[in-house]
C-alpha positions as CSV (number, residue, x, y, z in Angstrom):
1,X,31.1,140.8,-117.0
2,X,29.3,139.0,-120.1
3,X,28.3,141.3,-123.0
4,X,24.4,142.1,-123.3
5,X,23.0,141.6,-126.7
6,X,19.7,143.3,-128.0
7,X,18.9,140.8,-130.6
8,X,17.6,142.8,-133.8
9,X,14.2,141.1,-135.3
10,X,15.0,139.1,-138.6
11,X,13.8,141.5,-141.0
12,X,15.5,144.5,-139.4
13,X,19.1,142.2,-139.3
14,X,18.1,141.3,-143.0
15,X,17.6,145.2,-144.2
16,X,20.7,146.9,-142.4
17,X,22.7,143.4,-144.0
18,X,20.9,144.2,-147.6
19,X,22.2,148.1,-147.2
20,X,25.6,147.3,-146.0
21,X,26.6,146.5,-149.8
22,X,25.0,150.7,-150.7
23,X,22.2,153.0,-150.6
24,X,19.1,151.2,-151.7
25,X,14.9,152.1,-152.6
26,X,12.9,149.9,-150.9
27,X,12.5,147.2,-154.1
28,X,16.4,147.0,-154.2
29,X,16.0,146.1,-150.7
30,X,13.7,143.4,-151.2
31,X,15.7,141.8,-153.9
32,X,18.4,141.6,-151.6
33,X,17.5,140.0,-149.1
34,X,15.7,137.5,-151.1
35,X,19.4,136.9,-152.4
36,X,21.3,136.9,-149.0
37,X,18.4,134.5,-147.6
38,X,18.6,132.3,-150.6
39,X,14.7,133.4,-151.2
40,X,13.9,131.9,-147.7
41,X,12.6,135.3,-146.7
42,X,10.1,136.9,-148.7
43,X,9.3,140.9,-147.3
44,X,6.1,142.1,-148.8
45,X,6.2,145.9,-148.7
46,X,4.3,146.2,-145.7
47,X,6.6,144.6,-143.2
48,X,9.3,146.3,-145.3
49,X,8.3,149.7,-145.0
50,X,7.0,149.0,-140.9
51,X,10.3,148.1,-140.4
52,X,12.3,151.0,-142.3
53,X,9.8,153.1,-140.5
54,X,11.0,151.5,-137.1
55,X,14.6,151.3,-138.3
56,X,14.3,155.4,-139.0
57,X,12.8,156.8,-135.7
58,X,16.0,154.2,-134.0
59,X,18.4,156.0,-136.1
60,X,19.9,153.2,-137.9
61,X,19.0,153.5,-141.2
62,X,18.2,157.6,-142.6
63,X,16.1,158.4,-145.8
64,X,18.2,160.1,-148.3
65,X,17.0,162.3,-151.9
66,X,18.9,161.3,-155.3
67,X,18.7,163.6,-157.6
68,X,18.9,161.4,-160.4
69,X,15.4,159.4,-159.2
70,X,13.5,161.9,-157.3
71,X,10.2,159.1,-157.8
72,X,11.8,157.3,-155.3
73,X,12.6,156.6,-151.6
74,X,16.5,155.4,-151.1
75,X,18.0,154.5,-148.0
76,X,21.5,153.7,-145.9
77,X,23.1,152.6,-142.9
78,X,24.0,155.5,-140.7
79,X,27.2,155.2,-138.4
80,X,24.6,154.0,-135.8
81,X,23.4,150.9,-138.1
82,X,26.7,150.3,-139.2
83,X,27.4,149.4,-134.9
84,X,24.3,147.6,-134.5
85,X,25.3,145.5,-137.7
86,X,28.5,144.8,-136.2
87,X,27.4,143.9,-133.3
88,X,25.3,141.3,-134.5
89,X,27.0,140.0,-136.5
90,X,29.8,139.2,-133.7
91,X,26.8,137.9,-131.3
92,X,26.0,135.0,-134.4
93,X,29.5,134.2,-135.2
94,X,29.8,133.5,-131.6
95,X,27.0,131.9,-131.7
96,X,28.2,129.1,-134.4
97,X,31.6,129.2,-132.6
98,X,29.8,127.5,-129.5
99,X,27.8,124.9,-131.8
100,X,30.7,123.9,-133.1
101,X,32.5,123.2,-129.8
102,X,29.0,121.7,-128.2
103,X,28.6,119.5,-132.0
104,X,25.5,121.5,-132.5
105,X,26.3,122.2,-135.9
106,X,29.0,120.0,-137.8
107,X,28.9,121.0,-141.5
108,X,31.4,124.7,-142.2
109,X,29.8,127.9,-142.5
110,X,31.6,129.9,-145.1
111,X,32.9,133.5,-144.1
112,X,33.4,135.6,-146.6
């Protein structure tokens, strides 16, 4: 029987990666995944917040109180997110498995 993936959107995949690394406010969170994209995805705080809201009510990411910044909003993957990321992250490196076998892509993607 073949695995069924849910694909995550882009900027959802791109904010559990970003809090993988630790807890993070939602600028944090930006910054990241500017740096993980190599600045090819730009969230403006609007699509970031939609999708933490989103991320929230799926139970993947929760919304946690620091007492050393009360001003702010900081966030982290909850066991639940942790799966999903893991998950997709095993549905893309299959994914560049088979273009490598069908010569789909030829240059080597790093894994770190």
């Amino acid at each position: 029987m073949q695995r069924q993936y849910n694909q995550l959107p882009q900027v959802a995949f791109s904010i559990l990666l970003a809090l993988s690394l630790k807890e993070r406010h939602g600028y944090e969170i930006i910054k990241q995944v500017g740096d993980d994209s190599n600045g090819k995805i730009k969230l403006s705080p609007g699509a970031l917040y939609t999708s933490i809201k989103q991320l929230n009510e799926q139970g993947l990411i929760t919304e946690i109180t620091r007492d050393d910044d009360t001003r702010r909003r900081y966030y982290r993957l909850t066991a639940k997110g942790k799966s999903t990321l893991g998950a997709e992250l095993e549905y893309y490196q299959n994914s560049v498995e088979l273009a490598r076998q069908r010569q789909v892509l030829t240059t080597k993607v790093a894994y770190v």
